[in-house]
N, C-alpha and C positions, 0 to 999 in steps of 0.2 A: 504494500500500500504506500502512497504517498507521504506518508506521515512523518518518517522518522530521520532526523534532523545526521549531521554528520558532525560525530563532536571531533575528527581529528583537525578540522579546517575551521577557525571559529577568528577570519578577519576584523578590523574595525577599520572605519576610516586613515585615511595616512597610511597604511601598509602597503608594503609594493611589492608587487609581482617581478620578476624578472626569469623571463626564459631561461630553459638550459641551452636549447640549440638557437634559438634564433637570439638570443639576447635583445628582444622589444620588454619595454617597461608597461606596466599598468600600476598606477595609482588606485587602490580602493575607493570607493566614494559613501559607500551604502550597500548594503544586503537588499537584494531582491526576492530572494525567495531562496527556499531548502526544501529537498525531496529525500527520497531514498537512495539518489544516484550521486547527492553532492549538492554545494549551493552554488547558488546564482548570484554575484554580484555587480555593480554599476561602476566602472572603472572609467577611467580617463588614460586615451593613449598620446602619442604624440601629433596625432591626428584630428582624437574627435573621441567620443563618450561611447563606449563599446559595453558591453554585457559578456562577463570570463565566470566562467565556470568551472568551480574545481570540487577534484574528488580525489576520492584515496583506489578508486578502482578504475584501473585502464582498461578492461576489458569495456565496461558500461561510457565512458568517454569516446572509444574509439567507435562503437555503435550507436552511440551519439552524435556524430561526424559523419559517418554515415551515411545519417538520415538526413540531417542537413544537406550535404553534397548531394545527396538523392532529390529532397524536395526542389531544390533550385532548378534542376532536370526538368519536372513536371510541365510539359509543356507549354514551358518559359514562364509559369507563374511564378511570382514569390507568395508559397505559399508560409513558408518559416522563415527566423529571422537568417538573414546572406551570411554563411562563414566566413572567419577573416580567418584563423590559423589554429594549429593545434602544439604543444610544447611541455615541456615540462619546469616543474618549481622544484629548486630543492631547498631546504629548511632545516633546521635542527632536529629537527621531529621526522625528519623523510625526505623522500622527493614526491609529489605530487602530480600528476599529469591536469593539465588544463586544456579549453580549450575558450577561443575568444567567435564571439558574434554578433553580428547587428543588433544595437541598441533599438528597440523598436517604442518609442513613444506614442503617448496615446492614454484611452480611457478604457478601463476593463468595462465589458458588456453593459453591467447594472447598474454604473456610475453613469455613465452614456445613455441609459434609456432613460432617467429621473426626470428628464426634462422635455422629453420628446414624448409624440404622438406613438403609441402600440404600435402603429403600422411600420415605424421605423424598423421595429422589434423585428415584424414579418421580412422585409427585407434586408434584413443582419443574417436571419436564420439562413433565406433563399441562397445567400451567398455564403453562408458555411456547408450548405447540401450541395452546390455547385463544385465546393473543393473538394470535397470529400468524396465527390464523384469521379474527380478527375487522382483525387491520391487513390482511393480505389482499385480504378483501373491499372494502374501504376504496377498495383499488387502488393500492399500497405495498406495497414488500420492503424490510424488515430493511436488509440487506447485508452490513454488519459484523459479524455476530451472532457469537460468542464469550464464553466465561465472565469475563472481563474487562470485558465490555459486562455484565453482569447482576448483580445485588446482590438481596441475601433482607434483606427489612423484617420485621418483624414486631414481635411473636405479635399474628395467626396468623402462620406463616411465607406468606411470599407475594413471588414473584418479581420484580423494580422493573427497568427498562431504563434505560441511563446513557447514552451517547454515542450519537447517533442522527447521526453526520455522514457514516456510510453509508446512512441510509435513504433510496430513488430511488424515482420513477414505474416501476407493470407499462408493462414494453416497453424501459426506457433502460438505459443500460449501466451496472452498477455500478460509482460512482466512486471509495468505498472500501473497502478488501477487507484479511485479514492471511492469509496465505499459506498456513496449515496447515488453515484451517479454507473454505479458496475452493476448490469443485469445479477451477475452470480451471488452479490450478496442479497439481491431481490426473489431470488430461488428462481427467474426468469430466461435464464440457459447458462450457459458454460463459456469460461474466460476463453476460446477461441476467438483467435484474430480473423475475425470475418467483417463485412460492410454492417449485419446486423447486430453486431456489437456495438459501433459508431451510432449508429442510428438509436439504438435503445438511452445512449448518455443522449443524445438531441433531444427526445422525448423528454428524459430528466430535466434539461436546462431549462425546457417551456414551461415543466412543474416548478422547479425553482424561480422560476419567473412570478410565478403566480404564489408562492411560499418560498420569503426573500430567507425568511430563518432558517429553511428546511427542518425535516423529520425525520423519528429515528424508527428502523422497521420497530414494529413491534405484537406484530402477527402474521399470517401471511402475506407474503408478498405483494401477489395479484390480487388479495381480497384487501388492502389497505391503501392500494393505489389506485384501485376503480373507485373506494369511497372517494377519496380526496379529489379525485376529478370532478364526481359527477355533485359533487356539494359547492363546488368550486365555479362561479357565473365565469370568470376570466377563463376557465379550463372548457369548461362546456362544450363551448361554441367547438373546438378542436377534440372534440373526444376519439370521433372515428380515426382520426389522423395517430391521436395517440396510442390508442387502442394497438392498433396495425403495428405501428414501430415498436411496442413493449412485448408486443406479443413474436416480434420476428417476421411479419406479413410483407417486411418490404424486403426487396432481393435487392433493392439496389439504392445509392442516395438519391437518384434523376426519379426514383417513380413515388420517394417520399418529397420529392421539390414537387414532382409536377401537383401534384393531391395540395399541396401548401398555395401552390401560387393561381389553382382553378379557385380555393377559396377567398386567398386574397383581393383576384381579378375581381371578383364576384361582391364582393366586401364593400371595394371603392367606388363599383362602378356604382353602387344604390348610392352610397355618400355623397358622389361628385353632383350627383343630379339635387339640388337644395328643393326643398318644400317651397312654395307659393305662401308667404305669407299675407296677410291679409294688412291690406294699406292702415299704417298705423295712424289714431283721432290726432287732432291737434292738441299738445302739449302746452302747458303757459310756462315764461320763459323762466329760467333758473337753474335750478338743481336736476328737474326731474329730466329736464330736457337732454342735459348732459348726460345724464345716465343712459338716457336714449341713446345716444349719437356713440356713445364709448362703449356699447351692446353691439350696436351697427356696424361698427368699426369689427369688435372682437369674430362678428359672424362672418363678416369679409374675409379675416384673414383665417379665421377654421377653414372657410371655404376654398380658397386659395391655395391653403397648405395639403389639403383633402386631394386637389386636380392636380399637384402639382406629383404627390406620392406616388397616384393613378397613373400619371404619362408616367412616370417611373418605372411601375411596374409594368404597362406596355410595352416599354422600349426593350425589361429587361426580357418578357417574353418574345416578344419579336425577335431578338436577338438568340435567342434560346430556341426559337423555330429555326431557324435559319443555319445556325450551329450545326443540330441535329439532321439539316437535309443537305450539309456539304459532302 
C-alpha cells in the first residue's frame, strides 16, 4: 500500500543532492510526498525547480524510469511528468539511487473543482479516460490512480499524472495500491493489472467526489457502495455508469468515456437552451432594482459559462469522432 513512509531518507530544506556519476546538484526545497517506493521532493537545479526522488531501493527506481521513459512514448503525449536523469547519492548512511523529473505545477483535482461549475469535473474525468485509453493500449495500468496522483495544469485546464510508482505491465500484479480506491480491498476482483482495474479507482474518485472525507469498508463491499450511491443526489444521476465500472462491465477506458460524454452531451445540451422567462413588472428605483439587474447579470453569465462548456464538449466529441474514423 501507499502508506509507509521511508525512514532511511528523511531531507529538510538546505540539503543537497549531489550525483555520483553525473555530479549535477539539487538543493532541497520541501517534501512533496512519500510512498512505499521513496519520497518525493521539490528541489532546485541549476536550471529551474525539478521534483528528485529518492529511495533506498534501485530495483523500484529503475522501474520507475521506466515508466517514465515509457509514458513520454505514448503517442507523443505527456502523459507523466518528462525525465530529466537518473544517479546516485552517496551519504554516510549509504548510497542512495535517485532519480530527477519534471516539476509539474498546478492544483490537485479537488482544490481545482471548489470553484468551478461540476461540469468542469465531467470534462477532467473525459480526459483522464482519454489517457488511460491511450496508456492502455500501450499495454500499462495506472495502478495507483487516485486524486492525489493527479494535478490540473493549465489554462486550458488539462489533467497532469504525478506518481506513477504504481504503474505495472497488463497481466502482473499491482505492486502499489491505496486502499479506498483498490477494487480488492472492496472484495470487487483481484489486484491484476488490467484496464478494469483503472476504471474501478475512476469510479472511486467520482464517489470521492461526492464524499470529500471518504469511508471506511465496513460491510460488504458491493452492499455498502450501492447504499452510498443510490442515497447520494450528486451520485444518482451516474449510477449506471458507476455500476458498470465497479462491477468490471467496461472492457475498455473509450467505452466508459463514450457512456460519460453521451451523458454529459445530453446534460448541456437541456442547460444551454434557458427557460423563457416571463417579462419582469416594473420595479421602483433603489435597492430592489439593483438586486434585479445583479440576478440578470448572474443569469447571463451561468448562461454563458453553460454554452460555453457545451461547445467544449462538442468540439471535444467531434474530435473524438474523427480520431476514431482515421
Amino acid at each position: 500500500m501507499n502508506t509507509s513512509k521511508n525512514p532511511e531518507v528523511n531531507l529538510s530544506p538546505g540539503d543537497l543532492i549531489i550525483g555520483k556519476w553525473n555530479q549535477n546538484h539539487y538543493t532541497i526545497l520541501r517534501e512533496l510526498g512519500s510512498g512505499a517506493t521513496g519520497t518525493v521532493y521539490l528541489a532546485k537545479s541549476k536550471q529551474s525547480k525539478v521534483a528528485v526522488k529518492v529511495s533506498h531501493d534501485t530495483l523500484s527506481i529503475t522501474s520507475e524510469v521506466n515508466v517514465l521513459k515509457h509514458l513520454s512514448k505514448v503517442q507523443g503525449k505527456t502523459l507523466g511528468p518528462s525525465f530529466v536523469e537518473m544517479d546516485d547519492w552517496r551519504t554516510p548512511k549509504g548510497t542512495f539511487p535517485f532519480y530527477v523529473m519534471e516539476y509539474v505545477q498546478g492544483e490537485s483535482l479537488f482544490v481545482f473543482m471548489r470553484q468551478r461549475k461540476e461540469e468542469w469535473f465531467g470534462i477532467l474525468i473525459l480526459q483522464l479516460l482519454r489517457d488511460l485509453a491511450d496508456l492502455h493500449k500501450s499495454g500499462w495500468v495506472f495502478g495507483d490512480l487516485k486524486p492525489d496522483n493527479l494535478l490540473i495544469t493549465g489554462p486550458p485546464p488539462k489533467i497532469r499524472w504525478l506518481d506513477v510508482g504504481g504503474t505495472t505491465m497488463m497481466g502482473r500484479a499491482i505492486k502499489e495500491y491505496t486502499e479506498f480506491f483498490d477494487r480488492g480491498y472492496w472484495g470487487m476482483g483481484s489486484r491484476k493489472a488490467e484496464p478494469t482495474y483503472d476504471l474501478f479507482a475512476v469510479a472511486m474518485i467520482i464517489m470521492n467526489f461526492a464524499y470529500p472525507k471518504r469511508f471506511d469498508k465496513k460491510e460488504g463491499g458491493w452492499q455498502q457502495l450501492q447504499k452510498l450511491i443510490d442515497h447520494n443526489r450528486s451520485l444518482k444521476k451516474y449510477r449506471k455508469i458507476l455500476y458498470k465500472a465497479l462491477h468490471g462491465q467496461y472492457a475498455t477506458a473509450d467505452a466508459m468515456k463514450d457512456d460519460l460524454l453521451e451523458y454529459y452531451s445530453r446534460k448541456s445540451s437541456s442547460q444551454a437552451i434557458p427557460k423563457k422567462s416571463p417579462t419582469p413588472k416594473p420595479t421602483p428605483k433603489g435597492s430592489t432594482k439593483g438586486r434585479y439587474q445583479r440576478k440578470k447579470s448572474k443569469r447571463k453569465r451561468q448562461i454563458t459559462e453553460t454554452m460555453l462548456i457545451f461547445l467544449f464538449l462538442l468540439a471535444f466529441y467531434i474530435v473524438y469522432l474523427i480520431g476514431n474514423t482515421v
